[in-house]
N, C-alpha and C positions, 0 to 999 in steps of 0.2 A: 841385430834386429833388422826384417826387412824394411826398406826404405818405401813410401808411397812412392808410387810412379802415375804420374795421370795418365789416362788410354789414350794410346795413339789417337791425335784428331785424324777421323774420316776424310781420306783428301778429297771426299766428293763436297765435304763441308767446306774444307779450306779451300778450295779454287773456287767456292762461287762469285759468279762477278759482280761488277758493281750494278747490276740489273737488279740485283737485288733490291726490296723495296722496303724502306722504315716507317712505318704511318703511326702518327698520332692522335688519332681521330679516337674517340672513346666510344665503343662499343660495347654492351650489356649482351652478350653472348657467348656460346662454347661451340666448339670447333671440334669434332670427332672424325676417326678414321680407323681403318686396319689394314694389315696386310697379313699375306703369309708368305713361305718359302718352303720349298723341297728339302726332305730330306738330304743333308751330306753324310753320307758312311765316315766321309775321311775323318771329320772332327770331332773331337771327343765329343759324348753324350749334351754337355752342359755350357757347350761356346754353339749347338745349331739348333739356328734359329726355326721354329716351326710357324708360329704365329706370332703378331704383337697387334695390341689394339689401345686405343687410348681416348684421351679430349685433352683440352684448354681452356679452361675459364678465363676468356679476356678482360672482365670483372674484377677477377681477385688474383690474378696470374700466378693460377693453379693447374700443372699437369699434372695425371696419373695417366701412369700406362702398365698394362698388363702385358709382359714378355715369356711366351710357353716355348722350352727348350725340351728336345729329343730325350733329355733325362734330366731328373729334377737336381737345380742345387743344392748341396752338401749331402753328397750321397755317397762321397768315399770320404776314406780318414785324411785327417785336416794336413797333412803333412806329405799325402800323395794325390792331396788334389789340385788341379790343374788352374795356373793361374790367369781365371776367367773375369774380365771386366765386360759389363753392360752398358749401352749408351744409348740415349735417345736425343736425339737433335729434334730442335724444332726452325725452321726460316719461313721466311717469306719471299716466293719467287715466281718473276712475273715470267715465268715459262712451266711447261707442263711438268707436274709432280713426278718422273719415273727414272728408273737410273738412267735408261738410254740419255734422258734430257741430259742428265746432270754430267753423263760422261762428255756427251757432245760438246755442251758450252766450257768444260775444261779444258777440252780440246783446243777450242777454240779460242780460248785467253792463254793459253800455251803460244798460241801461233802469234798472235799476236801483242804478246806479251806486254798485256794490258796491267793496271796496279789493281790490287784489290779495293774496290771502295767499301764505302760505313754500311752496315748490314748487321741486327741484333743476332745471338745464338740463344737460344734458351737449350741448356741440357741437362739432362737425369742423368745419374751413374751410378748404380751399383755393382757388388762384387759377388762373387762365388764362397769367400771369405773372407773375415774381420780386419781393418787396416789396421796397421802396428803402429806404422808412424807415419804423418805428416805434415801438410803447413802447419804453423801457426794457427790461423786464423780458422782451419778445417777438422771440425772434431771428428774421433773416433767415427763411426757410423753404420751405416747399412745400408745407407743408400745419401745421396748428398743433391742437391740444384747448382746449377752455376750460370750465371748472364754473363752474358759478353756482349757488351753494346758495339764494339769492332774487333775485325779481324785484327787489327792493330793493334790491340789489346788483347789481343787473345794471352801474350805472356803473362801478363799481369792479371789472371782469369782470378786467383787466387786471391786478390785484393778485398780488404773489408767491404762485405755490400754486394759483392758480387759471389759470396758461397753461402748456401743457407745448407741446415740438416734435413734431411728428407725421413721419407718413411720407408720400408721395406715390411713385405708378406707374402709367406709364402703358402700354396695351397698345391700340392702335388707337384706337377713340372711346370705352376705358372706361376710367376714374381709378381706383383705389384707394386709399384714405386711411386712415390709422388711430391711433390715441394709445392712450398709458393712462395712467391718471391716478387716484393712490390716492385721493383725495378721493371719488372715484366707488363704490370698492367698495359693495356689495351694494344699490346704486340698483337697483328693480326697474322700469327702462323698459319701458314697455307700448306705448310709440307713437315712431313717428318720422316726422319731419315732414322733407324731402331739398327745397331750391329751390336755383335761379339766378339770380343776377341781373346784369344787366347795367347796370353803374353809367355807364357813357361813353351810353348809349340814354335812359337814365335809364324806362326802361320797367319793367312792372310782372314780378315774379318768374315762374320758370316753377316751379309746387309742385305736389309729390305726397303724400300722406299714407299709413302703415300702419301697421297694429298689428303689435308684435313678441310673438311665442309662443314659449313656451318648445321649444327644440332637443329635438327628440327622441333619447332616448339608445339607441344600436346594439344590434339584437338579440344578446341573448346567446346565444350557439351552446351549445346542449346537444351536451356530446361524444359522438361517436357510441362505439357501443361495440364493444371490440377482437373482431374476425373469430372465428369459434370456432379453438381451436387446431386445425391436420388431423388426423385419426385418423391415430394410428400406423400403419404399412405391417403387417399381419399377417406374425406366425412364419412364413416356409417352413414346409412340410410336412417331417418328419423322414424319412432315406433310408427307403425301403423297396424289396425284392426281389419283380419276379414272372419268371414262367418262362416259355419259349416254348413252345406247346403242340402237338402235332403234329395234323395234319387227320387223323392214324387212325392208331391202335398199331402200334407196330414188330413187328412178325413174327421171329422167331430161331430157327433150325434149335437142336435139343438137340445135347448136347454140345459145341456148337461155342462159339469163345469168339468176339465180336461186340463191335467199338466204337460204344457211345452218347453222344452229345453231346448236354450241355445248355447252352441258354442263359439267362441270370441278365442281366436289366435292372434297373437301380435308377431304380422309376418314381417317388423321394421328391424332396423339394426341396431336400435339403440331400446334399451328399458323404459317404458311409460309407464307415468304418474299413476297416481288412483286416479281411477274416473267412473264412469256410472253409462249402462246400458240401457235405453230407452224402448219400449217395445211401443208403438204405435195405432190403436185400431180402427178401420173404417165403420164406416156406419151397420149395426146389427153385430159388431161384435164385442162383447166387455172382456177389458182387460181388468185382474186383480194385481196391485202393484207394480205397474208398467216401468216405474225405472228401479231398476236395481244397481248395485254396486259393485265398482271393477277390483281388483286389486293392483298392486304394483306387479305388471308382467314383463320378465326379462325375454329378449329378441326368440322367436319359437315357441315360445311359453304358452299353453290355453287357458281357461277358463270358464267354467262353463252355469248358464242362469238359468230359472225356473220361471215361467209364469203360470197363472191360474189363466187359462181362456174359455169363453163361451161363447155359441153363437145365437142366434134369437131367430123368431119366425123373420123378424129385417132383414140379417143377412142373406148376402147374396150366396150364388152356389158355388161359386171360388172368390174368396177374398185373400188379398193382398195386405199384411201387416209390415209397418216399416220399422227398421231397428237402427239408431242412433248410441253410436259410443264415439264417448267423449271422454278425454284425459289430456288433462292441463290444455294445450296447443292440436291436440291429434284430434280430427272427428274423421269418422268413416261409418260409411250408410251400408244399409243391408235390406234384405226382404224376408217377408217369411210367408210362403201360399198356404193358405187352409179352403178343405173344400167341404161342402156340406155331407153328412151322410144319412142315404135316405135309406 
């Protein structure tokens, strides 16, 4: 059976210096970033790296990162495929996120051959295919977490508490992986370092580097504010009477008695009551049954009354009769001309 082999640590991991920073300060935040890399022809399909992207929940010290390789894993048979491990680091370093940085300050604790000081690791690892065998303490998987609060432990990485099970999924050539692992809470990673490598080639990692910034949090929507309420629909206009008016005064032989007709419109917007029409005459004219009765008229509605009129040798040669309608609240006047005819 093969034996687990943990991936080579990245020695741009292992040399970082003691500049490194541990902070304990509690922060309710997530930490996002990506990178990408060029294509390498030389490396099989499934150790080159194309893109990776990821966060941190400093909250619940939860990484997920998505890793898209050149060709998807497990795309040849299990027994001639190449044996690719995935890794993603996470640190915190009080210099610039990029390899050049991380080559530089190797460099330069090489020269000066400085000791490594205390600096937390947070890393993902999955594989290309299924582990046969390893720790103890590290089950079967598809993907695993592992904290390393010092480099100086980094042997003892394996220790109870320090390996959780992860997740693994896959969607075409892109992995997703992710742990979480309380030991991590409130690690403020500022960089993540994502390679491949290919242990059966024995060739050198395919590595990308970036710095993670903190997730920006969703604009808060200011509520809009509610529509004005509609203006209520104005009162109707209350009923009112007008009259029909004739193109030229009626003409009436004297002594004789003559039927006049009026008509009564209710030009309001509201229906009036019953009410009763008034005919009114001056001096020299009788009226027969001067008031008569309205009905109930809806808004437009006419109606129309008779009276019996006569004029006398008194009357005048144009006389003026007044017409009074009234219902419940409504009164509205009116005229009516008669002239003599000789």
């Amino acid at each position: 059976m093969r034996k687990f082999r943990r991936p080579l640590a990245p020695s741009l991991l292992i040399a970082v210096l003691a500049t490194l920073l541990f902070a304990a300060t509690a922060a309710a935040e997530t930490r996002i970033g990506e990178g990408v890399s060029p294509a390498e022809p030389a490396l099989v399909g499934e150790a080159d790296l194309l893109k990776a992207s990821g966060e941190f929940d400093l909250a619940t010290g939860t990484a997920t990162f998505a890793l898209t390789t050149r060709e998807a894993q497990k795309t040849t048979p299990f027994e001639k495929r190449p044996n690719v491990q995935y890794l993603v680091g996470l640190v915190n370093v009080s210099f610039p996120c990029t390899r050049q940085s991380f080559e530089a300050e190797s460099k330069k604790a090489e020269e000066e051959k400085k000791q490594l000081g205390t600096f937390p690791i947070y890393e993902l690892l999955t594989f290309n295919r299924p582990m046969v065998e390893g720790p103890p303490t590290l089950p079967p998987a598809p993907a695993y977490g592992m904290f390393i609060a010092s480099q100086k432990e980094a042997e003892g990485a394996f220790a109870p508490g320090n390996v959780v099970a992860g997740t693994k999924a896959m969607s075409g050539t892109t992995a997703t992986v992710s742990a979480t692992m309380a030991n991590a809470v409130n690690q403020p990673f500022n960089c993540a370092e994502v390679l491949a490598q290919n242990f059966g080639a024995g060739t050198e990692p395919d590595i990308m580097i970036f710095p993670l910034t903190t997730k920006p949090e969703p604009p808060v929507e200011t509520p809009k504010p509610a529509p004005p309420a509609p203006a209520p629909a104005p009162a109707p206009a209350p009923g009112s009477f007008s009259f029909a008016k004739a193109k030229k005064p009626l003409k009436l032989e004297l002594e004789k008695w003559k039927t006049v007709k009026v008509k009564v419109t209710n030009t309001g917007g509201t229906t009036t009551a019953t009410g009763s029409l008034q005919l009114k005459a001056p001096k020299g004219v009788l009226v027969k049954s001067g008031r008569q009765k309205l009905p109930v008229l809806p808004p437009g509605e006419s109606w129309t009354v008779s009276y019996k009129v006569e004029l006398t040798e008194k009357a005048k040669e144009k006389s003026t009769l007044s017409l009074i309608a009234t219902a419940g609240a409504v009164t509205s006047k009116g005229s009516l001309v008669i002239k003599r005819k000789d």
